[in-house]
PLY file of the C-alpha trace (Angstrom):
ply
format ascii 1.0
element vertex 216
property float x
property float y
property float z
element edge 215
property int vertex1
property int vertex2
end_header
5.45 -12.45 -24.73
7.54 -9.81 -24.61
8.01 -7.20 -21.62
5.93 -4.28 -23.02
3.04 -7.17 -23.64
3.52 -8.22 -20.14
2.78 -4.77 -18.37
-0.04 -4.35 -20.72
-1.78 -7.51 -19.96
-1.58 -6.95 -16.36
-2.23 -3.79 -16.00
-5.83 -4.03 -18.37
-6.57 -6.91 -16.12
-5.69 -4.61 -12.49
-7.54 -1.93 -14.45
-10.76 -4.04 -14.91
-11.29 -5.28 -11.40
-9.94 -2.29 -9.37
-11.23 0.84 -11.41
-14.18 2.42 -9.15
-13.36 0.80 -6.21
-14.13 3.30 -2.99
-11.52 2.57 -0.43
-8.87 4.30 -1.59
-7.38 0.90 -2.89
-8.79 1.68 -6.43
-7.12 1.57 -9.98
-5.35 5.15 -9.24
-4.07 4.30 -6.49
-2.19 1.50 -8.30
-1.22 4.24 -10.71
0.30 6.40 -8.13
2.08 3.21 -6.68
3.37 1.89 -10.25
4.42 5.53 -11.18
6.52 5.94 -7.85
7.94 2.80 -7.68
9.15 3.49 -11.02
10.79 6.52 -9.98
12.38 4.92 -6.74
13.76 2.20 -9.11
15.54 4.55 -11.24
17.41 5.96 -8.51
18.28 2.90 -6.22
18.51 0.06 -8.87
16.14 -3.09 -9.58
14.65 -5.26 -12.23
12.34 -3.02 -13.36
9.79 -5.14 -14.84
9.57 -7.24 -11.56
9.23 -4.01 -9.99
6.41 -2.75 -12.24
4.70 -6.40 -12.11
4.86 -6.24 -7.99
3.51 -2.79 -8.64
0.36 -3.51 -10.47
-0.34 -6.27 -8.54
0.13 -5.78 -4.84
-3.39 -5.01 -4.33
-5.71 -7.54 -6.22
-6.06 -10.40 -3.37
-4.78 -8.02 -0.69
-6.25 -9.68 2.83
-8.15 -6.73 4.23
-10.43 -7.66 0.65
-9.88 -11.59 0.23
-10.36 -14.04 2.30
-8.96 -17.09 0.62
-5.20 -18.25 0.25
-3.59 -14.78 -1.91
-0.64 -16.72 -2.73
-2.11 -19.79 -4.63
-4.79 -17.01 -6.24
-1.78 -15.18 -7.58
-0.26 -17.94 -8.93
-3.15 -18.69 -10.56
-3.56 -15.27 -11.84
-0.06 -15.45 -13.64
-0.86 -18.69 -15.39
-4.70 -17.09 -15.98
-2.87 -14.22 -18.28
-0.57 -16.61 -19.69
2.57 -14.36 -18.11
4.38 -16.80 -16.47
6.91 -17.64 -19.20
8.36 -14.38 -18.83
10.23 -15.08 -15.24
11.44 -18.18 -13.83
9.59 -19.91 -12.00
12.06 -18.92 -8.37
11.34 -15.79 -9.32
7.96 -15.59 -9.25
7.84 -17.34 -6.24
9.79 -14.31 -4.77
7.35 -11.53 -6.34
4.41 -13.17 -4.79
6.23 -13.68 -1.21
6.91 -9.89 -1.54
3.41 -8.88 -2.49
1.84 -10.87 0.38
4.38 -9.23 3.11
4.82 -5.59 1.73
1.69 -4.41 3.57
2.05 -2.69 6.81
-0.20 -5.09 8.72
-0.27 -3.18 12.07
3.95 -3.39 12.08
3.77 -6.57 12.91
4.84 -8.05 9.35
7.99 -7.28 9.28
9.58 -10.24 6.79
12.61 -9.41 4.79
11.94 -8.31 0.67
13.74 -8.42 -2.25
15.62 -5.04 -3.44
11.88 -4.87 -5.73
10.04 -5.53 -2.89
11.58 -3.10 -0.89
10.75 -0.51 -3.64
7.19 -1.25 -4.12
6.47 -1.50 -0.48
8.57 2.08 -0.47
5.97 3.26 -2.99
2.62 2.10 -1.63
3.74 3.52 2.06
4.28 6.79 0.08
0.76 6.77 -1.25
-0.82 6.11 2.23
0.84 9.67 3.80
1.03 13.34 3.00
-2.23 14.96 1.48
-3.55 11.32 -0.83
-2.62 9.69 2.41
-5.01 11.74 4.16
-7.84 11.22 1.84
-7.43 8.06 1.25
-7.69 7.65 5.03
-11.21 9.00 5.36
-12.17 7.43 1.78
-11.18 3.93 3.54
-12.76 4.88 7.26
-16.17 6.03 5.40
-16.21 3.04 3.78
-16.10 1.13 6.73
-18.66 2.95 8.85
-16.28 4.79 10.98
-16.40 8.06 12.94
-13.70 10.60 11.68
-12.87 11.34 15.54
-14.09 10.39 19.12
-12.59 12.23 21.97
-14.07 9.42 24.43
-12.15 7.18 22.71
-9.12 8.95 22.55
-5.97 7.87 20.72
-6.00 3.61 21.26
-2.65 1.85 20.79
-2.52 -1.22 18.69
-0.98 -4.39 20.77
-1.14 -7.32 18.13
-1.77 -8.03 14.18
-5.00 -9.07 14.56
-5.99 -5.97 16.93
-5.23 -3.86 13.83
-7.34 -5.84 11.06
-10.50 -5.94 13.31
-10.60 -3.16 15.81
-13.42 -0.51 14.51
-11.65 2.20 15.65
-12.69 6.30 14.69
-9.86 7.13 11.53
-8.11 10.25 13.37
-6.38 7.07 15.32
-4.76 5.47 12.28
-2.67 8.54 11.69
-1.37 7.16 15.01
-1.36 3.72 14.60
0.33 3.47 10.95
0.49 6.95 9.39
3.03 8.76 11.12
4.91 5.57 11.90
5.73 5.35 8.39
8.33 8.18 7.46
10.48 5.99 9.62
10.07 2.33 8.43
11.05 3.50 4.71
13.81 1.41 2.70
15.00 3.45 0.32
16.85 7.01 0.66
15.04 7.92 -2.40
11.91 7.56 -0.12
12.74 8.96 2.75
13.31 12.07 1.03
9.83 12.33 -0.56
8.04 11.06 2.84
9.62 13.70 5.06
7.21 16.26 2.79
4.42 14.58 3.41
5.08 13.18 7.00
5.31 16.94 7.96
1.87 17.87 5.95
-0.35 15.30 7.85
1.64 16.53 11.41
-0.24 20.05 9.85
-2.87 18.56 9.10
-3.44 16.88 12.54
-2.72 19.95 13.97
-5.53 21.70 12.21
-8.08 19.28 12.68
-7.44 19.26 16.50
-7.27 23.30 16.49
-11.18 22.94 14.42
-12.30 20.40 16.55
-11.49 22.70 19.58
-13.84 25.89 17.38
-10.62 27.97 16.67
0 1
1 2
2 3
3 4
4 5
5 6
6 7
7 8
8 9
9 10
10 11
11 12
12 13
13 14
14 15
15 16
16 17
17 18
18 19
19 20
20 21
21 22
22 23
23 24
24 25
25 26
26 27
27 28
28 29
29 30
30 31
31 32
32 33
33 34
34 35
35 36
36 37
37 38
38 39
39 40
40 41
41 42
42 43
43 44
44 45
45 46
46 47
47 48
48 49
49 50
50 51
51 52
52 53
53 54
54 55
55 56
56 57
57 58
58 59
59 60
60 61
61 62
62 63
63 64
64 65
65 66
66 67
67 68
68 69
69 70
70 71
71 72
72 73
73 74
74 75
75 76
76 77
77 78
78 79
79 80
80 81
81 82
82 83
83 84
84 85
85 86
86 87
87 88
88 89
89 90
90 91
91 92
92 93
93 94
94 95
95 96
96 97
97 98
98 99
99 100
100 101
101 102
102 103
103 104
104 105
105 106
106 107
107 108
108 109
109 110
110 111
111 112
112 113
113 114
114 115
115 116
116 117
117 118
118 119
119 120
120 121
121 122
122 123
123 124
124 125
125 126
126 127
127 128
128 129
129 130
130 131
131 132
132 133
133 134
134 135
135 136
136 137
137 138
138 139
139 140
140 141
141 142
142 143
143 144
144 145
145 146
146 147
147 148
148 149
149 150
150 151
151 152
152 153
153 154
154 155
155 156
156 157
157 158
158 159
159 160
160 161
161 162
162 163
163 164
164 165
165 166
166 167
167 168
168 169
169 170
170 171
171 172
172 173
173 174
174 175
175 176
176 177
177 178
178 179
179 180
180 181
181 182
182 183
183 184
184 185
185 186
186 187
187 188
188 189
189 190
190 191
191 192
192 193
193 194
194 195
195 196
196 197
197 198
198 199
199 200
200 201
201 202
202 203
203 204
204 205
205 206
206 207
207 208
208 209
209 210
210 211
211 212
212 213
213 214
214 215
């Protein structure tokens, strides 16, 4: 199978069991990932069919969704589409250690990544700020039940991993906890350029929504 087969395979499979889904995790947000990955790669360097491939597939047995073993299901995913020929086997063990430790995971992940996997986790931070950040925010905090804001609660700091996954705090607090943090926890030059536009729109944004809150 040749590369152009590959990305086409995968991506009508990511298409097929993410399109429609409401947390903000959904087929366009793999899009947006894939697409600025792409460009990241262009200017820093990078396979970039294991960058597309990372890309596409960071999502599908992310843990905040699955609760079995992600890296034996994507293993079994690239044998399942028949892609496997297409990358040594070394090498595929190094995509799927990259997808399972490119999410943010509270800060508290912080293994190293390939050059790819610093470029895809680049990419999907970049989606999660700036005005999609924003609304993919609330998309994810509706989902779950919880309040935009509560000034009783305040602003609640995040101590340990597992804090992070199961706390039920209001969504104005994970600007705080993970969204502004990011700007500063990006690999690539490339991406540090495009985050400081959108680091500085949420800061407005944040600004707003406090000025609102307060009736102004």
């Amino acid at each position: 199978m040749n590369p152009a087969d590959v990305s086409s395979v995968v991506r009508d499979y990511v298409r097929s069991v993410s399109l429609g889904e409401s947390t903000g995790h959904d087929w366009w947000h793999v899009v947006r990932v894939t697409g600025l990955a792409a460009t990241i790669r262009e200017a820093e360097g990078g396979d970039p069919l294991r960058v597309e491939l990372t890309a596409l597939l960071h999502d599908v047995f992310d843990e905040k969704f699955y609760d079995g073993d992600a890296g034996t299901a994507l293993s079994g995913l690239v044998d399942q589409l028949g892609i496997r020929a297409v990358f040594p086997d070394e090498v595929w063990d190094g995509i799927i250690f990259d997808i399972l430790h490119l999410g943010f995971a509270g800060g508290f992940d912080q293994m190293p990544l390939s050059p790819e996997g610093q470029i895809v986790q680049d990419a999907d931070r970049l989606d999660a700020i700036g005005a999609i950040g924003i609304a993919r925010a609330f998309a994810y905090g509706g989902a779950k039940g919880r309040e935009l804001y509560n000034p009783e609660e305040g602003i609640v700091p995040v101590a340990t991993a597992a804090e992070y996954r199961t706390g039920s705090r209001h969504t104005v607090n994970h600007f705080y906890e993970k969204l502004l943090l990011l700007q500063d926890r990006m690999n690539t030059k490339t991406a540090r350029r495009i985050a400081e536009r959108r680091h500085r729109f949420m800061e407005e944004f944040l600004a707003e929504f406090f000025a609102e809150w307060e009736g102004a």
